[in-house]
N, C-alpha and C positions, 0 to 999 in steps of 0.2 A: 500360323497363329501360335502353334505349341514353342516357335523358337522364340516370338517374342515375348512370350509370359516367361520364357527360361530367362533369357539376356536380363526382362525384370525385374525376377528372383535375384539372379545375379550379382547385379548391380546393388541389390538392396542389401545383402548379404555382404558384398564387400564393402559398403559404407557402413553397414554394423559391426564390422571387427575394423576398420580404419578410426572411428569413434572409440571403441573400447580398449585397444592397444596402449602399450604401456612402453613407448618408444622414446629412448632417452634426446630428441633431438627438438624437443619441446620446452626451450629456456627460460618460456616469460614468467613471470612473478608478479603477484600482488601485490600494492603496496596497502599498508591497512592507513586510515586517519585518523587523528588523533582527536579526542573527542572535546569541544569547546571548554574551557576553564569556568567551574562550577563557580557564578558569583551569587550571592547570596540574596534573594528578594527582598526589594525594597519594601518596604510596610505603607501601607494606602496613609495617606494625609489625614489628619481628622478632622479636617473641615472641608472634606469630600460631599457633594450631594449625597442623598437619601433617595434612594430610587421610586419612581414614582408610584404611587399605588392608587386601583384602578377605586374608580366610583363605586359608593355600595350600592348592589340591583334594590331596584324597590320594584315592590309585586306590581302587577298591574291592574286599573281599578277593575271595582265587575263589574258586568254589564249592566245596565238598568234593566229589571222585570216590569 
């Protein structure tokens, strides 16, 4: 039991210095992209709808005493 918690130590330990190594054989490169050409907002129509607006609440009657 003790040899396999060693192996995976081990093994963890060599995957964290394989991760953090700073080994020149690592060529690829990001390319950045370029970010869309800012057009300027169109301005709404002015004879655009009027957005709906809801019914005014009317109380409700009282009960009859």
């Amino acid at each position: 039991m003790k040899k396999l918690i060693l192996a995976s130590v081990s093994a963890l330990a060599l995957f964290g210095v394989a991760a953090c190594s700073d080994s020149a054989t690592d060529n690829t490169t990001t390319q950045s992209t370029n970010p869309p050409a800012a057009e300027p907002m169109k301005p709404a129509t002015p004879d655009a709808p009027k957005p709906a607006e809801p019914a005014p609440a009317t109380p409700a009657p009282a009960p009859a005493q």
